[in-house]
C-alpha positions in Angstrom: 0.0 0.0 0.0 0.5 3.4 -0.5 0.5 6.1 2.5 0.6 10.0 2.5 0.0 12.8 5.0 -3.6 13.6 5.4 -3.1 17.3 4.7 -1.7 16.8 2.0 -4.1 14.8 0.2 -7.3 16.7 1.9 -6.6 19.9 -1.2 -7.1 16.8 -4.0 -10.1 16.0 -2.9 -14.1 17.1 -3.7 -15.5 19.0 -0.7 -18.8 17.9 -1.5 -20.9 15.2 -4.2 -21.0 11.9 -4.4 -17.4 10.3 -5.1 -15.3 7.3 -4.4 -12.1 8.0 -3.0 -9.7 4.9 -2.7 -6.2 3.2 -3.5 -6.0 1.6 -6.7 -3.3 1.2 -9.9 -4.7 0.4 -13.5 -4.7 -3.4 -12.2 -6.1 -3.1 -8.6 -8.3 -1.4 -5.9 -8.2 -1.5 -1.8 -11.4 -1.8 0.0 -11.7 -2.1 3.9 -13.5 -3.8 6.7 -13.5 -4.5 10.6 -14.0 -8.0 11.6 -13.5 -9.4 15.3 -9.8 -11.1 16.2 -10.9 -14.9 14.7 -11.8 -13.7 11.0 -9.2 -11.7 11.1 -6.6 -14.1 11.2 -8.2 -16.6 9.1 -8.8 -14.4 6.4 -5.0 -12.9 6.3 -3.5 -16.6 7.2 -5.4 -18.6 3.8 -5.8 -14.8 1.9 -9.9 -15.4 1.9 -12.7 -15.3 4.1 -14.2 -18.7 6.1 -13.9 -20.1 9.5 -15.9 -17.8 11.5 -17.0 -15.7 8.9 -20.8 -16.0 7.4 -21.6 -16.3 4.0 -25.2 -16.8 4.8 -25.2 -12.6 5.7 -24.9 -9.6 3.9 -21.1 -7.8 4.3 -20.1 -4.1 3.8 -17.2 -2.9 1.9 -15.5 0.1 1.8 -13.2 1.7 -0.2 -12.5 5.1 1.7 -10.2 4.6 4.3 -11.3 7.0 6.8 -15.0 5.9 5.9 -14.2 2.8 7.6 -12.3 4.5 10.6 -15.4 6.4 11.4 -17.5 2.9 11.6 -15.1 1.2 13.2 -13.7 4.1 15.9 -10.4 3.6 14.7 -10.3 -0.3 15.4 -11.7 0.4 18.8 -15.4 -0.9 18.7 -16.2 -4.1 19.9 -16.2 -7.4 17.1 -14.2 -4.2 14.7 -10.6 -4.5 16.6 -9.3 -5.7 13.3 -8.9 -3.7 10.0 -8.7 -5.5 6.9 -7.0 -3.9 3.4 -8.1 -6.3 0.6 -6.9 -5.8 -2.9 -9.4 -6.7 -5.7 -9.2 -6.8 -9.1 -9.6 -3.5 -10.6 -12.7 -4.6 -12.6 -14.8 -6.3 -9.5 -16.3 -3.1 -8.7 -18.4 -2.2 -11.5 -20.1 -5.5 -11.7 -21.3 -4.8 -7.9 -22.5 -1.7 -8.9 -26.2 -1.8 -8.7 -28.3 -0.4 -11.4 -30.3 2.4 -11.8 -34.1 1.8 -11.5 -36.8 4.0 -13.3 -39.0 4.2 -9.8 -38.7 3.9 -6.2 -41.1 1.1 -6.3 -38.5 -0.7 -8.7 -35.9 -0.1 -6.5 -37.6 -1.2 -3.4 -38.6 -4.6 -5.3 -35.0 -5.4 -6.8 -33.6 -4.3 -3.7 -35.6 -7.5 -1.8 -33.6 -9.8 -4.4 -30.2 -8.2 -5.3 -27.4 -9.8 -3.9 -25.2 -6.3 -4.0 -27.1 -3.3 -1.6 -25.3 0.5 -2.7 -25.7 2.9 0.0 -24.4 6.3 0.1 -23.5 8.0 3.7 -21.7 11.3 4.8 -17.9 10.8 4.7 -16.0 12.1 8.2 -13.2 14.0 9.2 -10.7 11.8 10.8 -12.2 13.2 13.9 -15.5 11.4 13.2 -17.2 15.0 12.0 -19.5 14.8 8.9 -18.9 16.3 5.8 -20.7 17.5 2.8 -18.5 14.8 0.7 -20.9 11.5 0.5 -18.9 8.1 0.5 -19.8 4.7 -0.7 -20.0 1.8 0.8 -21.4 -1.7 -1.1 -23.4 -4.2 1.0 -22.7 -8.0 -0.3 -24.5 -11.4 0.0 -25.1 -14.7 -1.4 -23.2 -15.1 -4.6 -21.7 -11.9 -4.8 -20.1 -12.4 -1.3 -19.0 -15.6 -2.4 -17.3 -14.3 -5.3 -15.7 -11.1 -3.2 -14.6 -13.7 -0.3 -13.1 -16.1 -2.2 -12.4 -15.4 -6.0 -11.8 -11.3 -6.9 -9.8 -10.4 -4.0 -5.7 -10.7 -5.0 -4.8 -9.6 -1.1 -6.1 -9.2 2.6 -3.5 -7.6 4.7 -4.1 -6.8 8.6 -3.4 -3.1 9.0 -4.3 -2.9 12.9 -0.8 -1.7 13.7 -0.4 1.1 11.2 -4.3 1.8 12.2 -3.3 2.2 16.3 -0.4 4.2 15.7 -2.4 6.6 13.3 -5.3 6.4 16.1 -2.8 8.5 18.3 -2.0 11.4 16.4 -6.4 12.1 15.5 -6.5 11.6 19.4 -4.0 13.8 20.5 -5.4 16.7 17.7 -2.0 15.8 15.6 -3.0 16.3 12.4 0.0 16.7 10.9 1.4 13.4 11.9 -1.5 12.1 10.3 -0.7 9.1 7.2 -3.6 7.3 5.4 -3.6 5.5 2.5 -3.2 7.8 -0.4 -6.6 8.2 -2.1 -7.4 9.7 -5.0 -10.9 9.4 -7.0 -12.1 6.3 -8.3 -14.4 5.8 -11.6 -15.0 2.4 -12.5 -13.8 0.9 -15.2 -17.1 0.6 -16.6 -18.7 4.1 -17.1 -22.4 3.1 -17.3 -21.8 1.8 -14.0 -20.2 5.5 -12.9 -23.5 6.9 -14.4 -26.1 4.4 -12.8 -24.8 4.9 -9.1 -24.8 8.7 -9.8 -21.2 10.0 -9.4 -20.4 13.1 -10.5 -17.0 14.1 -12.4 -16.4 17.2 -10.9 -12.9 17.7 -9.1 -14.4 19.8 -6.2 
């Protein structure tokens, strides 16, 4: 991975709009989540998911670092102790993208079936403060899951460590000190599935 001050990436970004921030190269992307000490170490020890991890419920991904530090309290909320990078392959995300649907009503009665759930939230300062920016995150079940857990991802890698130590400088209002992973905004490879999900291609 990739790290870079936090100031120094914050002027890059859009202040407000729906975007994806995240790591990714022309072959790969990070996405993040926060699983209890036993997944954890399953998933980085046979790089996929099982043992203690259900396939039979729906699992969030998230591809904006601090996103994921917000939900998680910086790896300090209980069953969310562990932080997970995984690396997929670059093109995995614009098949989860969920279509567009002409009505509410169709939404609503897809939405009962669909294996991939698209939710858009307020992203946070790494204080935990809203912002205007919205973030993704992409809920995942049944096949979908399967095929996340198992077949697209290329790397999990336990980031805990580099999480805690990062954890200390938001606490103490150090700022400065402050690395992430360097983001930069996403659009999927596919661009119907950029226009279906409603991004918008404006810088700030």
């Amino acid at each position: 991975m990739r790290f870079q001050p936090y100031l120094d990436q914050l002027p890059l970004w859009p202040s407000s709009g729906r975007h994806i921030l995240a790591q990714f190269d022309a072959d790969s992307i990070y996405v993040y989540q926060a699983y209890r000490p036993a997944i954890a170490r399953y998933a980085v020890e046979h790089q996929r998911f099982g043992g203690e991890f259900k396939f039979t419920r729906m699992s969030w991904i998230k591809p904006n670092f601090l996103w994921m530090m917000y939900r998680a309290g910086w790896a300090t909320k209980e069953g969310q102790e562990h932080i997970l990078a995984v690396r997929l392959r670059e093109a995995v995300p614009s098949g989860f993208l969920a279509p567009r649907y002409a009505t509410r009503e169709d939404w609503q009665a897809a939405a009962a079936e669909s294996h991939v759930r698209l939710q858009w939230d307020p992203d946070h300062h790494p204080s935990g403060a809203p912002l205007e920016r919205r973030a993704i995150q992409l809920g995942l079940r049944g096949p979908a899951l399967r095929r996340y857990g198992m077949e697209e991802l290329l790397a999990i890698e336990d980031v805990t460590p580099f999480v805690a130590e990062q954890r200390a400088h938001v606490t103490g209002g150090q700022l400065s000190q402050l690395l992430i992973p360097e983001e930069r905004v996403y659009h999927p490879a596919d661009p119907a599935a950029a226009t279906n999900v409603g991004l918008e291609s404006g810088a700030r």
